[in-house]
N, C-alpha and C positions, 0 to 999 in steps of 0.2 A: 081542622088541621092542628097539629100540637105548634102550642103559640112558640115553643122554644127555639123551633126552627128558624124561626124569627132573629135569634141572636146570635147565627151564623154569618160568619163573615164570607163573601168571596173567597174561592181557593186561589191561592199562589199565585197557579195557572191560571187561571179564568181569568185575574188580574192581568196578569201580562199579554193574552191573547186581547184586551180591552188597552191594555197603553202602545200596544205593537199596531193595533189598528187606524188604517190610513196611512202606514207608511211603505215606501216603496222601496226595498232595497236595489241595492246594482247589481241589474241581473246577468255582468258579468261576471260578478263572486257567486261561485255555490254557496248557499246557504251552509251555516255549519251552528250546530246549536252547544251551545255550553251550558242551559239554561237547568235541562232536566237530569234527576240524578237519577239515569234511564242506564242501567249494564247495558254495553254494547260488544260487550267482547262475545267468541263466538262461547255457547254453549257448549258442556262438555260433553262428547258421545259418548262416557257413559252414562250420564242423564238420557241423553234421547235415546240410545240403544234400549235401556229400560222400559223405559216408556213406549215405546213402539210394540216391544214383546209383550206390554202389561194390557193390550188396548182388550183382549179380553176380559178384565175385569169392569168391562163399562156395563156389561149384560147384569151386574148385580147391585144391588142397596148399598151403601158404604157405611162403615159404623162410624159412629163421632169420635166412640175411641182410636180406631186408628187400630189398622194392625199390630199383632204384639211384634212382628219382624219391624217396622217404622220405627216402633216406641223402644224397642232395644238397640238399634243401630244409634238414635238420636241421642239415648243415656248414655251410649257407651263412647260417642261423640263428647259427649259434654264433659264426660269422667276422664277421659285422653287429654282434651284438649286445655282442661282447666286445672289439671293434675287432683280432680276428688276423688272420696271415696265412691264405689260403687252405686247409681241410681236407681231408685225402683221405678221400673219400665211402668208400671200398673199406676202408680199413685204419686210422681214426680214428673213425668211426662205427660205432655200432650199435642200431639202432630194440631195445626191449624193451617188455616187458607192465608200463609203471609201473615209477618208479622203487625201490617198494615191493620186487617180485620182483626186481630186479637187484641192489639192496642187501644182497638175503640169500643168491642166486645166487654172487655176486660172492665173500665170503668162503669158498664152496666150493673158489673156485679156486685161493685164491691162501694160504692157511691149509695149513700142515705143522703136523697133531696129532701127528707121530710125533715132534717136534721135542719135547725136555725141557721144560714152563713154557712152552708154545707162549704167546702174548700177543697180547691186542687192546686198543688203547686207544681207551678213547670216552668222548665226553664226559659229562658227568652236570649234570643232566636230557636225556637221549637218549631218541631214538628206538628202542624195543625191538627190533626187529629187528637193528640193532647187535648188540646182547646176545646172540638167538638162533645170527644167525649162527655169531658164534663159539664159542656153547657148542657145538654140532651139530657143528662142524667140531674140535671137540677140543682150541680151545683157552682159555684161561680170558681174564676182561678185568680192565682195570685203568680205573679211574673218574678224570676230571680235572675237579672240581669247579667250577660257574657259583657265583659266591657275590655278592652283591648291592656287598661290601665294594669289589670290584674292576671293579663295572659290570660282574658278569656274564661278564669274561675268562677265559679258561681257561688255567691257570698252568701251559704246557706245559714252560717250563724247570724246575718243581718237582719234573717227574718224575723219578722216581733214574733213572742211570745203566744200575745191573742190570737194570733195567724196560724201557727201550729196547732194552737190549743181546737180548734175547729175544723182541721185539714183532716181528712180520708186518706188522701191519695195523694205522694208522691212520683210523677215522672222524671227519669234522668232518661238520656242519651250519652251514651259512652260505648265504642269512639263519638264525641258529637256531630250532630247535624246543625249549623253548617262549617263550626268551628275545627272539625278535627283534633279537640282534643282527648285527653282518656282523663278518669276518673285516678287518684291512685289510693293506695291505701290506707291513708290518711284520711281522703275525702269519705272513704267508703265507712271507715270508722265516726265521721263524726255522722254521717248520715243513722246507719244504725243506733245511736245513741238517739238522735234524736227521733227515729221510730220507735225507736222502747219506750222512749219518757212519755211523747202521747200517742203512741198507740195507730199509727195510722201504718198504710201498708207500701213499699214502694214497688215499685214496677221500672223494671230497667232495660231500656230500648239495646239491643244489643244486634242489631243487623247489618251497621260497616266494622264487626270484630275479625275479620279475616280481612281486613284490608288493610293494612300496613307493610312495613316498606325497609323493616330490618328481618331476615328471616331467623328464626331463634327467639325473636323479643315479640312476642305477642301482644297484646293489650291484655292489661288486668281487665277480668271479667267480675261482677258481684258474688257470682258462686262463688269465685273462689277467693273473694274478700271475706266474703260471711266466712265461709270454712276457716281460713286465716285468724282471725277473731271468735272461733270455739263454738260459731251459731251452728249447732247442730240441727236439721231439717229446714234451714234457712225459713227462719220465722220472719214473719207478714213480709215473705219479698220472692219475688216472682220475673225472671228474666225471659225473655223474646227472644229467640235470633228467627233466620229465615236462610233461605238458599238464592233469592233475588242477587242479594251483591258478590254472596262466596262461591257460587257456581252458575253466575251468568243467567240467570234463570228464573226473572220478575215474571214471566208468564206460567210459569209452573204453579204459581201459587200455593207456597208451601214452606211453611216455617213451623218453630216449633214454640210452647211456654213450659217453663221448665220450675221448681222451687217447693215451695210452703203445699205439703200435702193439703193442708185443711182447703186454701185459696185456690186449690187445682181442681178439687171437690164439688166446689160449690162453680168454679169455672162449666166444669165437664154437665154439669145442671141446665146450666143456663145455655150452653149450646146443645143441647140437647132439642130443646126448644127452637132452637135460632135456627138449627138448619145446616150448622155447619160441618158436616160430613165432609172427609179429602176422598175424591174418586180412587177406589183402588189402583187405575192404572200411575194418576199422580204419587200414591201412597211408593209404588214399587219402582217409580223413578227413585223420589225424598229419599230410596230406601239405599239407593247404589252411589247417591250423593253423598251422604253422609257416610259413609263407607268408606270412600276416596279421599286422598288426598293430594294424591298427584296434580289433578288438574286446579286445585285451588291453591299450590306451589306455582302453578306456570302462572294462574293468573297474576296471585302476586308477585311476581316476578318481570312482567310487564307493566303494572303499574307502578313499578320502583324507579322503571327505566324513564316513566315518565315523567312521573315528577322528577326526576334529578336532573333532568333536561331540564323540564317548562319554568318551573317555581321559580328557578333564577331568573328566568329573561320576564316572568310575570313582577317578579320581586322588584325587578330595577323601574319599571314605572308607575305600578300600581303594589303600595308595601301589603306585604301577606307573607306570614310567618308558614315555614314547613308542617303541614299539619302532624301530629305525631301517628293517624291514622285516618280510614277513610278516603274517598275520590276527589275531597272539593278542595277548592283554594278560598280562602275568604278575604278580599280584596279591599282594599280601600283606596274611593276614589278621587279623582280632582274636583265633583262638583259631583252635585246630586246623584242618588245612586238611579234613579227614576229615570232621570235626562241624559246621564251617559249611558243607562241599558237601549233607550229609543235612538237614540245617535250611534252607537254602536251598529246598530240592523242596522239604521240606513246606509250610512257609509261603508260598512262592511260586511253587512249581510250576516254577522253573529250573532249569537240572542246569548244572553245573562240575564239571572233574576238579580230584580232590584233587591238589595239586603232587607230592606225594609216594608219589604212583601213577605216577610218569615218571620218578622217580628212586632210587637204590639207596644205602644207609648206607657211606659212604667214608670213610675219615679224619676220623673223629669225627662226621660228621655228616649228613643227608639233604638235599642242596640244594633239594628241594623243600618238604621242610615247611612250614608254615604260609603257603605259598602255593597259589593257584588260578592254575589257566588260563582264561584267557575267549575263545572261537572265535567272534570278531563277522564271519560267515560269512551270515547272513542279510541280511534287504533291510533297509534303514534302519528304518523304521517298528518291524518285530521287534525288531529289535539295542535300538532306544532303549525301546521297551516293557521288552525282561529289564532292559536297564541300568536304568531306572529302579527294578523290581523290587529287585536288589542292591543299588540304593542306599536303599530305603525300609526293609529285612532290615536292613542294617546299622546306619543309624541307629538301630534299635529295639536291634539287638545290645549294641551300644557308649553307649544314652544312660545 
């Protein structure tokens, strides 16, 4: 067996399905989960309509490249939505299985374990697959703390010197996971600086970027940071989205990586190998998602209603800043984030991830602790029913 597997941690979930166990909730309350950042809105018919008419394309092989109709819909997406210039479909795109499998693909490629102290920096509270990747690929990570002190920024000039000087690979999230907030031009400028001075490559998580909650005010994307700052073919950096959060549609599995010709190059190689071909009929769904925008206006449009409902009645007992994008609320609570997720189910039948199940002990401290995430991913009525639950737990907690 590869011993590396070895220095995987528990996922999230697995964790919580192990501190959830042996408890009984009141099986007068329906269960209602805040836990998973699981789209539950309905999907859009024209995704499924798509897909339904595509299911003839299951009778054939699928290419890794992805049809040129995919790869052009997806550029032409990226060049609208992030005001660029035009993308090349052939050698700037590349359709993938969710942004999920590319983000841990991706570190395969571009990760030298045989390099001394190989390094991956990622942020903390991150996205685990971060983590896995680099462990798998041989080399270790270094954590860059969300701390509420700083609204949540991540203090990339804090990093030493020696640290960069042996890093590969940078991940960001933006909008983050699980803080909701965006990256801006600023930050994106100091990041590039410091991938030109040593050389490493960044990789930018971009799959809650259609989820925000002013409509006209988008979240700044990388692409269109690099463009903004003159980086023509956006050198060593490479962004993700997917269609899971923008058009309801985590089981479609279908996202895209987008950037650095040379880094899509050697991408499109190594899936080549791995397997990972999108079913033409997924391909000619992806193809009428990205196409659309209609239904990722209604969505967002319903998640605005939400939060501008919940986050106040969540804010008054457990403090949590308006995220500036994305579905979660990042909560801080009266007492351990562990013991009020387990007390939570029982007395109310709610489920939250403990904060500190999405983050790792860094310089002194776990930026997650005694916070929860809250995934208001269901339909209003749900969302306001657990909100209200959390809020009635609490008050009894803290009177």
């Amino acid at each position: 067996m590869n011993p590396r597997l070895g220095l995987l941690q528990p996922y999230p979930f697995e964790k919580l399905r192990t501190l959830f166990a042996g408890v009984s909730p009141d099986p007068a309350k329906r269960p209602i989960s805040l836990s998973l950042g699981e789209p539950r809105h309905p999907t859009a018919r024209v995704v499924t309509e798509a897909l339904t008419a595509a299911m003839g394309a299951l009778a054939n092989y699928p290419t890794t490249l992805g049809p040129a109709a995919l790869r052009e819909a997806i550029a032409g997406w990226l060049s609208r939505r992030h005001d660029l210039p035009p993308l090349d479909p052939l050698t700037q795109v590349l359709p993938v299985l969710g942004s999920r499998e590319a983000l841990f693909a991706f570190g395969q490629v571009v990760i030298d374990g045989s390099r001394p102290n190989a390094t991956v920096v990622v942020p903390n509270p991150f996205y685990q697959i971060y983590e896995g990747a680099a462990l798998l690929a041989g080399a270790q990570i270094h954590c860059v703390n969300a701390l509420p002190e700083s609204g949540f920024a991540h203090d990339f000039a804090g990093v030493p010197q020696e640290v960069w000087a042996r890093t590969q690979l940078l991940y960001v999230c933006s909008p983050d996971n699980p803080t909701g907030r965006v990256l801006d031009q600023a930050a994106w400028r100091e990041l590039f600086a410091l991938s030109d001075l040593y050389g490493f490559v960044i990789a930018s998580d971009e799959c809650y970027s259609e989820i925000y909650f002013e409509e006209g005010k988008p979240p700044l994307g990388a692409l269109a940071a690099a463009q903004a700052e003159g980086r023509d073919g956006f050198p060593r950096l490479v962004v993700f989205g997917s269609l899971s959060k923008r058009s309801n549609a985590p089981g479609l599995r279908s996202g895209y990586v987008a950037g650095d010709r040379a880094l899509l190059r050697a991408f499109l190689l190594y899936r080549t190998y791995h397997g990972s071909a999108m079913s033409g009929a997924v391909a000619a769904a992806s193809t009428a998602a990205w196409h659309d925008e209609v239904h990722v206006r209604e969505n967002r449009a319903e998640y605005a209603a939400k939060f501008a409902r919940l986050q106040p009645e969540v804010s008054a007992v457990l403090p949590c800043a308006m995220p500036q994008a994305a579905f979660y609320l990042w909560a801080q609570t009266p007492i351990g984030d562990v013991e009020f997720a387990r007390r939570l189910l029982a007395e109310e039948n709610v489920s939250v991830l403990p904060g500190s199940f999405l983050a790792r002990d860094a310089h002194g401290v776990n930026p997650g602790r005694d916070r929860v995430r809250l995934a208001l991913v269901a339909s209003r009525a749900e969302c306001a029913e657990a909100v209200a639950r959390v809020v009635a737990f609490t008050k009894r907690l803290t009177a």
